[in-house]
C-alpha angles and dihedrals in degrees: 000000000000127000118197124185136202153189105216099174095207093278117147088216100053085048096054080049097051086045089053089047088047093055095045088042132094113279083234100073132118112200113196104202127201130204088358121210095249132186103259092214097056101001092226121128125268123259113300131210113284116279099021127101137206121224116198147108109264103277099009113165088223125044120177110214122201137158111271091240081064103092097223114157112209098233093204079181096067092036133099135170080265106048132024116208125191134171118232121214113221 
């Protein structure tokens, strides 16, 4: 298990750099990202490389990213437009 975090700073082309690093990386894992580059319209992420999700509120300014064989439950209870929260099953 591996966590990576990251200031984004809601550049496009930090954001084309993180989804090249995603997609080279260890499907284990887990990328915390904060100030995300979003999509203005609908604040949700761009599209990400196949097989990862993004957890987060729209227009949340932290996202957490992971490969979809990792069991991580979105926990909206714990979440805010400032901070994502999610369980991981072990």
């Amino acid at each position: 298990m591996r966590f990576c975090q990251l200031n984004i700073a809601k550049r496009k082309n930090a954001w084309d750099n993180l989804c090249q690093d995603i997609s080279k990386s260890s499907k284990s894992t887990i990328f915390m990202i904060t100030e995300p580059y979003l999509i203005s319209k609908t604040g949700k992420v761009p599209k990400l490389p196949q097989g990862y999700l993004s957890y987060g509120e729209n227009f949340s300014r932290g996202i957490i990213i992971a490969h979809k064989s990792l069991e991580l439950w979105f926990t909206p209870e714990f979440t805010s437009l400032d901070c994502t929260t999610c369980k991981l099953v072990i």
